[in-house]
N, C-alpha and C positions, 0 to 999 in steps of 0.2 A: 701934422695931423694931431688934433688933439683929443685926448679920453675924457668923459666924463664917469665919472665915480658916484656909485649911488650915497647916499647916508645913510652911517651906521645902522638907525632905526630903521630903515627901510631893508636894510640889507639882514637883519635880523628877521623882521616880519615876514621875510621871502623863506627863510633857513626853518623859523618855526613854523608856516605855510606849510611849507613841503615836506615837511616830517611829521607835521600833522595826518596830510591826505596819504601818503607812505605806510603809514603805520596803521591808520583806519583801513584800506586795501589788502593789507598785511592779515590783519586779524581778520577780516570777513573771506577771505581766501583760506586758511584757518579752520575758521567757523563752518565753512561750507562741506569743508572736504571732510571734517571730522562730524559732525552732524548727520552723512549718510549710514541710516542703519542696512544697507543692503547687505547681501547677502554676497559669500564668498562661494567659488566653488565646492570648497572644504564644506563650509557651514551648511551647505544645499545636502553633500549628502548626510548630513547630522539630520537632516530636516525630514530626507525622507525614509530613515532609521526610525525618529520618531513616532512617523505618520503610520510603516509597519508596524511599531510596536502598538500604538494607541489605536490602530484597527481605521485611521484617518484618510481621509483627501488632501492633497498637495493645492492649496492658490498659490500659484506662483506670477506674481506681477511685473511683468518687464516693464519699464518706464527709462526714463532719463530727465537731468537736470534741466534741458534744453525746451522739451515738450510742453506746450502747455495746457494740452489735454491732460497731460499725465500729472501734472501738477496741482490743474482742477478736481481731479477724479483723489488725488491724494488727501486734500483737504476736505473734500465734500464727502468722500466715501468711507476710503481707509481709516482715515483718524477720528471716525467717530464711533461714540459707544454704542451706537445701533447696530454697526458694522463689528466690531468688536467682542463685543457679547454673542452677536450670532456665530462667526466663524470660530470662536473660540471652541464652541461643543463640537461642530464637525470636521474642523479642517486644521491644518497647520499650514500657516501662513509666509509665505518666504518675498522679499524686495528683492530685485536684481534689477543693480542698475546696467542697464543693453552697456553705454558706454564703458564701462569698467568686465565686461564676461561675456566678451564678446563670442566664446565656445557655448557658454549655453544658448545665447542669443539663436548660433548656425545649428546646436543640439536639435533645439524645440521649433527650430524653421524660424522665428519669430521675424516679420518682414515690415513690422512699422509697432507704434508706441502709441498709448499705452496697448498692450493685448496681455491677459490675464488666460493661465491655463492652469487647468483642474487637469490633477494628474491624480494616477491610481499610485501606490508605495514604491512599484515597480519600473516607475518612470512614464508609464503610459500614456500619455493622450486619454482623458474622458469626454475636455470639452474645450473650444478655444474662443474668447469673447476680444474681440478686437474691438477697438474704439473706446469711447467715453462712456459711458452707462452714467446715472443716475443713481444715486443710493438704493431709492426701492425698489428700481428694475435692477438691481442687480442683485439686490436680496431675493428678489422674487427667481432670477437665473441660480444662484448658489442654493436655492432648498429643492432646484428640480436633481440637484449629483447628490444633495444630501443624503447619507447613507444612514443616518438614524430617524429622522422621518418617516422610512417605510417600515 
């Protein structure tokens, strides 16, 4: 039987190859997991301390990495300044990602992604929007709980 042996250069180009695409997987696995601003059990109840104190509504966003409703609705709605500015006067805003909390997921019933719930300070139920919305249909849903409006 006999073996053939690659060249050197070849056998290089495989070693930096693979430690290339190793290390690019490395860092965006990394990047992904550290990049999530969601929200911890902990931090939720900071969130709805706050929302007592400042006399607020709770949005609470359950989403996941996986959705890509919730990814759409992230980009299109959440991260813009129209969305921003507005919820900033009435509401404190909290991310839960469903896969990483999964107790508040079974807390708030939540039974698919994305579904966004306006709570009162106290934990309650005000209103629950399941699905994708649109930015200004969901500005136009978020100033019907708006509590400084009336």
């Amino acid at each position: 039987m006999q073996y053939y042996s690659l060249p050197k250069i070849t056998k290089k180009l495989l070693v930096n190859t693979f430690t290339a695409v190793f290390a690019t997987i490395l860092i965006l696995v990394i990047a992904i997991s550290s990049a999530s601003a969601d929200e911890t059990p902990e931090s939720i109840e900071k969130i709805f301390q706050s929302a007592d104190t400042e006399k607020k509504l709770v949005i609470a966003v359950f989403s996941t990495q996986w959705c890509k409703w919730c990814l759409k609705m992230k980009r299109e709605v959440f991260e813009t300044d129209l969305f921003s500015n507005y919820a900033s006067g009435s509401y404190v805003t909290a991310f839960v990602d469903a896969d990483q909390s999964e107790m508040l997921v079974s807390q708030f019933k939540v039974d698919g992604f994305p579904t966004t719930l306006i709570l009162n300070a106290d934990k309650s139920v005000v209103a629950k929007i399941e699905g994708f919305k649109p930015l200004n249909e969901f500005i136009e849903i978020l100033k019907k709980y708006d509590k400084t409006s009336k």
